[in-house]
KEVEXLUM-585004 format. One line per field, with one value per residue: x, y, z of N, C-alpha, C, O, CB in turn; residue in one letter. Coordinates in steps of 0.02 Angstrom, whole numbers. Glycine has a CB too. Layout:
BEGIN
neast = [X;...]
nnorth = [Y;...]
nup = [Z;...]
caeast = [X;...]
canorth = [Y;...]
caup = [Z;...]
ceast = [X;...]
cnorth = [Y;...]
cup = [Z;...]
oeast = [X;...]
onorth = [Y;...]
oup = [Z;...]
cbeast = [X;...]
cbnorth = [Y;...]
cbup = [Z;...]
tivex = [A;...]
***
This chain:
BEGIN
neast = [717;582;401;246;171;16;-127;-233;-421;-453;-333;-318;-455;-401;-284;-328;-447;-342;-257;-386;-375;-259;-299;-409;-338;-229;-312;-415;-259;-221;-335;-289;-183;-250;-342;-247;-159;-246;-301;-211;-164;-263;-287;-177;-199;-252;-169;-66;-139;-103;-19;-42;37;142;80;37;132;174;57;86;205;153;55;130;196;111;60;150;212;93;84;201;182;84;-14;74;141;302;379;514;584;744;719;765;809;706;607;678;637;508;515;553;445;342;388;363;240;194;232;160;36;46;52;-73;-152;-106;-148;-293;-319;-246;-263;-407;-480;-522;-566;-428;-450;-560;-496;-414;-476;-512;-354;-304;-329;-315;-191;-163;-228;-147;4;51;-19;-2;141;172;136;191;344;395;320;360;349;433;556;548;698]
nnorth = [1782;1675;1758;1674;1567;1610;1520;1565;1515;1456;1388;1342;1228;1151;1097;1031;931;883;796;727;636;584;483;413;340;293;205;124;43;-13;-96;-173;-215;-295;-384;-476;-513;-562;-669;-744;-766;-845;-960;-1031;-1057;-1187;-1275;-1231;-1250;-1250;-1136;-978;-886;-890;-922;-798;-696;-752;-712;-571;-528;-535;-467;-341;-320;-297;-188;-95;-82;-17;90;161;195;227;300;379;416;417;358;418;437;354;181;80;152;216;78;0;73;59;-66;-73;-24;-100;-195;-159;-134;-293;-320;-286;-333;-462;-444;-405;-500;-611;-564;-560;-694;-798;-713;-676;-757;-756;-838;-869;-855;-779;-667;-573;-508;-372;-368;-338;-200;-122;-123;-61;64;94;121;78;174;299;305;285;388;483;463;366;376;510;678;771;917;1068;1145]
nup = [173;129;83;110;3;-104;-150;-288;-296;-389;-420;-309;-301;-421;-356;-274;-347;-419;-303;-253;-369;-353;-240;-288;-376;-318;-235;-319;-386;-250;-224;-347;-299;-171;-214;-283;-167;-81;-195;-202;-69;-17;-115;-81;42;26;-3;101;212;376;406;405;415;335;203;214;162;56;-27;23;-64;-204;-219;-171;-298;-372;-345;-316;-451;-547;-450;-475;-614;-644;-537;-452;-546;-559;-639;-699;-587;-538;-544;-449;-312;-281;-282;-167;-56;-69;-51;94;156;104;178;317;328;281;436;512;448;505;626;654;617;697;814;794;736;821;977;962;893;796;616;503;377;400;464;384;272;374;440;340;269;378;399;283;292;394;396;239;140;203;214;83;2;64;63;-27;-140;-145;-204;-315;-256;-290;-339]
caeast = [654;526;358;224;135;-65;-150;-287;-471;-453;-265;-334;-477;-375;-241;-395;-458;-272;-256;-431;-379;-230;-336;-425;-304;-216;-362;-385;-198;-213;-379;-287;-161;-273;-373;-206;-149;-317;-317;-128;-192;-335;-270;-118;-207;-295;-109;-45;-190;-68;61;-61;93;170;31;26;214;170;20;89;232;115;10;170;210;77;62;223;204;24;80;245;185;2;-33;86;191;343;427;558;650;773;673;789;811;616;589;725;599;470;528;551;360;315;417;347;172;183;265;77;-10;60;56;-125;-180;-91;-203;-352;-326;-239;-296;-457;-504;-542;-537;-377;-484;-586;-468;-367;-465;-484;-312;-255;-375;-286;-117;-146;-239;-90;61;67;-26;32;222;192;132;251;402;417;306;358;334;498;533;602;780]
canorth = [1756;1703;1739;1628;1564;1619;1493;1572;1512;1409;1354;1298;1209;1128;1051;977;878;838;778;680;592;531;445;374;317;229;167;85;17;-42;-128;-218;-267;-330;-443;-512;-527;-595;-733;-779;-802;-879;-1028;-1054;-1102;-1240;-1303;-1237;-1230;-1214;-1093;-949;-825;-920;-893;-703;-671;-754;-643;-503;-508;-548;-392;-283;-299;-282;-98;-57;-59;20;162;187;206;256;352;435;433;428;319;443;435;288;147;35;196;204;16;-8;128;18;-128;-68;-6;-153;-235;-143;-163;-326;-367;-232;-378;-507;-437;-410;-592;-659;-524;-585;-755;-831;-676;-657;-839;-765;-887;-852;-826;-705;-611;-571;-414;-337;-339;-306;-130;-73;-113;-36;118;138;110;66;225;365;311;267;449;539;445;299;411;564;728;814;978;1131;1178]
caup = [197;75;85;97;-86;-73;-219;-284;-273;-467;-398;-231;-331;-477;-316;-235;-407;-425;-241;-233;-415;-346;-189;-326;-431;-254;-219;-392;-363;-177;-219;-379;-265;-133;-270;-297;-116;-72;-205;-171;5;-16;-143;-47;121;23;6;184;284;449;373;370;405;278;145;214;158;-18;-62;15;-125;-263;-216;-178;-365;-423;-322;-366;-539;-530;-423;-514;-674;-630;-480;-438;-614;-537;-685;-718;-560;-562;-508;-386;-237;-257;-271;-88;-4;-67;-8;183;182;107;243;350;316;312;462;515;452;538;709;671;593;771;870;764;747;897;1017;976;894;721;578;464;305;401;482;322;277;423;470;281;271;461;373;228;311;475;353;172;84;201;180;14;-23;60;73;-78;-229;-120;-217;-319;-224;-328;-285]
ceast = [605;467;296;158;57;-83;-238;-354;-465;-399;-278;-374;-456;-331;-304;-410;-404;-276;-327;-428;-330;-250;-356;-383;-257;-261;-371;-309;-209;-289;-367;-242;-160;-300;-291;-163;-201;-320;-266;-165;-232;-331;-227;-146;-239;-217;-59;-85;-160;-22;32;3;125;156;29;71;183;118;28;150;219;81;71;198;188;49;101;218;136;42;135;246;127;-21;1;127;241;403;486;618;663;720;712;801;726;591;602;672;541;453;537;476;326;326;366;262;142;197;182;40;-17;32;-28;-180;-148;-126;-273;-360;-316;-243;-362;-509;-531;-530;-470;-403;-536;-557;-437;-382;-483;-399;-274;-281;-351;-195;-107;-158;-173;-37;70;49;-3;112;240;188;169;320;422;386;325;364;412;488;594;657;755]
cnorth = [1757;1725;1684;1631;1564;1568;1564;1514;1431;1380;1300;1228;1139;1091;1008;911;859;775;696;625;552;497;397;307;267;179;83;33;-55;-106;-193;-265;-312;-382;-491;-544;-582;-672;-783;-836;-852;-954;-1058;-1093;-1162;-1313;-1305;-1198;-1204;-1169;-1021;-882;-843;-886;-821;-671;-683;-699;-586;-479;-504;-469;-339;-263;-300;-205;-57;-21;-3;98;191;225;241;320;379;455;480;389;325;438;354;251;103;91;171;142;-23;11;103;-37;-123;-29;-60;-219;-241;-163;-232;-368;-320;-281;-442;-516;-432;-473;-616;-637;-589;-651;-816;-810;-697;-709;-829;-831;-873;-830;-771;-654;-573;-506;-386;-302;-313;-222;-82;-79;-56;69;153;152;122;134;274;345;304;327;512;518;400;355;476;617;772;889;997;1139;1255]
cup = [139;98;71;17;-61;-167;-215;-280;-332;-452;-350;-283;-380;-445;-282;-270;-420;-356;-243;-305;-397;-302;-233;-352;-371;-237;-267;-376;-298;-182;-294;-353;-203;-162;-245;-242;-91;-96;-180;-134;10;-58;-120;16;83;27;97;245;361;459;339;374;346;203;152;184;83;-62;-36;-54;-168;-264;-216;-253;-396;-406;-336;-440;-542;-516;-455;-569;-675;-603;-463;-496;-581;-579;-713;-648;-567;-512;-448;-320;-218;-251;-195;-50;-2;-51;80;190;155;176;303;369;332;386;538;527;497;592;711;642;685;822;849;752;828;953;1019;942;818;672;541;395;329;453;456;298;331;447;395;278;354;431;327;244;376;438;287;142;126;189;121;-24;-19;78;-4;-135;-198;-211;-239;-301;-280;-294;-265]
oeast = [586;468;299;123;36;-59;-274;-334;-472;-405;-260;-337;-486;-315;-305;-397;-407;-295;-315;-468;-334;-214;-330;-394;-251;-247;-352;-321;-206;-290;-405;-242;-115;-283;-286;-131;-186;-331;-272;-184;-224;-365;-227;-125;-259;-217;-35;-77;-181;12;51;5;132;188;20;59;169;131;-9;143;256;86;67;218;208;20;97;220;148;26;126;285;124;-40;-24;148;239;462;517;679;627;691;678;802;698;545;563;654;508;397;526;463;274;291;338;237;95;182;172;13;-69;0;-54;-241;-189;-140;-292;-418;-352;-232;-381;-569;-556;-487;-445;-373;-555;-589;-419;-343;-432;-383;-224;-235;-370;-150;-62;-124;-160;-23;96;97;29;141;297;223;179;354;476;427;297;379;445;439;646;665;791]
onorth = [1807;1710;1652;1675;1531;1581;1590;1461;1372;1323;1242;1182;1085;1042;947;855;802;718;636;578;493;447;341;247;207;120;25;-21;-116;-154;-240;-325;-348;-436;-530;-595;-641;-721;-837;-894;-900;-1002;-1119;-1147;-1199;-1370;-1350;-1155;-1158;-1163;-997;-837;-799;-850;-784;-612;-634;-662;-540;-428;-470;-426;-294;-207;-305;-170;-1;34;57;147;250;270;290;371;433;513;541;388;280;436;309;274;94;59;135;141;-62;-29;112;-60;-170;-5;-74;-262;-289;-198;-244;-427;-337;-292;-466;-565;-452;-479;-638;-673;-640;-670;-850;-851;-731;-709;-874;-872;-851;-787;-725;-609;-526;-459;-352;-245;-277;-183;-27;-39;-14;116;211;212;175;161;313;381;311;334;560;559;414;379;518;590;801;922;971;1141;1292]
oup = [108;157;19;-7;-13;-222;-171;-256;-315;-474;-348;-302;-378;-478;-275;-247;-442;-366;-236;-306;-412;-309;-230;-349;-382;-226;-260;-349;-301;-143;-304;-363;-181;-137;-198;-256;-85;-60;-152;-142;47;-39;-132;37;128;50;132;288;395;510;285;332;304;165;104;175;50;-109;-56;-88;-203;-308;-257;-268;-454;-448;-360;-468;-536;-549;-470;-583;-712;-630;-445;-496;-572;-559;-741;-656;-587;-463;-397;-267;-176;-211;-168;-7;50;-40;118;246;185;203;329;413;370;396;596;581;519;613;763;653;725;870;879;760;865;998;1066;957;784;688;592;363;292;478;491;294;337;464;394;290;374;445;327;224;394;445;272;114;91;148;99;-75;-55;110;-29;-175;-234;-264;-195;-317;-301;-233;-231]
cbeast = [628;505;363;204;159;-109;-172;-285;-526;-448;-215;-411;-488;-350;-185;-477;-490;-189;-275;-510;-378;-180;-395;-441;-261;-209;-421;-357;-157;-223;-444;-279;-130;-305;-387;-178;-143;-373;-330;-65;-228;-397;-255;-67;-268;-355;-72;29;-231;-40;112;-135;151;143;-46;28;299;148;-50;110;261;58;-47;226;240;25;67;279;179;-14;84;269;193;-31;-55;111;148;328;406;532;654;866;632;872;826;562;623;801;592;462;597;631;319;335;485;373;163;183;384;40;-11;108;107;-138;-109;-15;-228;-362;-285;-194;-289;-458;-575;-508;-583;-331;-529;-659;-443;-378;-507;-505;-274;-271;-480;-307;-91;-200;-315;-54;74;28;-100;18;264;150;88;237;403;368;208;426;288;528;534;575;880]
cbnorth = [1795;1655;1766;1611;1469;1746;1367;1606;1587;1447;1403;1356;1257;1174;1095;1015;898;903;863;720;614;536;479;410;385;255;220;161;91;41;-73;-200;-257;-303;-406;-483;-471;-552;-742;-718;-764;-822;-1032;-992;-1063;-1229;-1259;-1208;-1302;-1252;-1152;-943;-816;-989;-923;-662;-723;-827;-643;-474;-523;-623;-379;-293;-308;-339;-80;-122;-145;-14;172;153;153;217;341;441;475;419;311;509;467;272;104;-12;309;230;-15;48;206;18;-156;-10;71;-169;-197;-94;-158;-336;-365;-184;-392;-508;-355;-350;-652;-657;-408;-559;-764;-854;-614;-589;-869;-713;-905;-907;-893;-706;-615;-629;-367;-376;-386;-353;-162;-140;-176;-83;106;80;58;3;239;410;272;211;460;598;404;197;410;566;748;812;995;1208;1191]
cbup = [258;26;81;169;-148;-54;-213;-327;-275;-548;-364;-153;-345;-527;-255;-238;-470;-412;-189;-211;-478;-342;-147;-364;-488;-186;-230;-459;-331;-101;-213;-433;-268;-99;-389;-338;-84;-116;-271;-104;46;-58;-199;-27;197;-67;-53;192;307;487;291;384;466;281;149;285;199;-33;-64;96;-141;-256;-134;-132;-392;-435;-262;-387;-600;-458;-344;-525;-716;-586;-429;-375;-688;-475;-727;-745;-479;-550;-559;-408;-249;-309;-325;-69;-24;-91;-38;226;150;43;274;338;254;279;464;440;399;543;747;661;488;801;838;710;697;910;1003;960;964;688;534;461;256;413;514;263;227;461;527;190;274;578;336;164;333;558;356;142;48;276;201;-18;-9;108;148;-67;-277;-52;-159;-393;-126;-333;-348]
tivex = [X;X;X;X;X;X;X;X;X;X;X;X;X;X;X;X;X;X;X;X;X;X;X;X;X;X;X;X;X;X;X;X;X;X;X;X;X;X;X;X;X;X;X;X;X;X;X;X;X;X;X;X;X;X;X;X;X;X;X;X;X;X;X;X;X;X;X;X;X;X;X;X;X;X;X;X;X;X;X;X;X;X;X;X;X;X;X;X;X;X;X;X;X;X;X;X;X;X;X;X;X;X;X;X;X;X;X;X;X;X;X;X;X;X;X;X;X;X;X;X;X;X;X;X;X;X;X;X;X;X;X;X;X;X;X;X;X;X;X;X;X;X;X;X;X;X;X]
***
């Protein structure tokens, strides 16, 4: 049985400013690959105005690799493990996420009569907050545990 690890006061402290830099540093990330989701979206409907699921699928891939990379190499500097397990794990929360967005562009648009260009963040900022960063933090950049 082990006992349990007490941090001290400067330990506690020093995981906190770790902890609230990587928020940041997601943040940063998730907001370069909303830009890039965003514009996707946003130039594509001028092409398929009626195909906004369509257009949602294209800038959500544009943005997923551009988070990928970001958080891989960035935020959570996770560059050392092999990258295709972690890229797979990234791909079914990206999946996932978007399939988040979807269900809530069809709430917001053909529920609730939103436009399609302004329902886009809303339901991207409830995706990204229900799904994408907690599985991305502890499942896809999860955390190497000591043997």
């Amino acid at each position: 049985m082990t006992e349990p690890i007490s941090l001290t006061r400067a330990e506690a402290r020093a995981e906190g400013v770790r902890e609230v830099t990587v928020v940041a540093k997601a943040a940063f990330s998730s907001l370069a690959a909303t830009l890039t989701d965003g514009v996707v979206y946003q130039l594509l409907l001028f092409v398929l105005p009626q195909h906004y699921g369509v257009v949602a699928a294209c800038g959500a891939v544009a943005g997923a690799v551009v988070n990928f990379a970001i958080n891989r190499h960035y935020t959570f500097q996770k560059g050392t493990e092999r990258a295709l397990p972690q890229a797979l794990r990234y791909a079914v929360v990206s999946l996932t996420t978007f399939l988040a967005l979807r269900l809530l562009l069809l709430g917001l648009v053909e529920g609730l009569g939103f436009s399609a260009r302004l329902a886009w963040l809303p339901a991207k900022l409830a995706a990204f907050a229900l799904i994408s960063y907690p599985l991305q933090r502890i499942w896809v950049f999860r955390a190497e545990r000591a043997p």
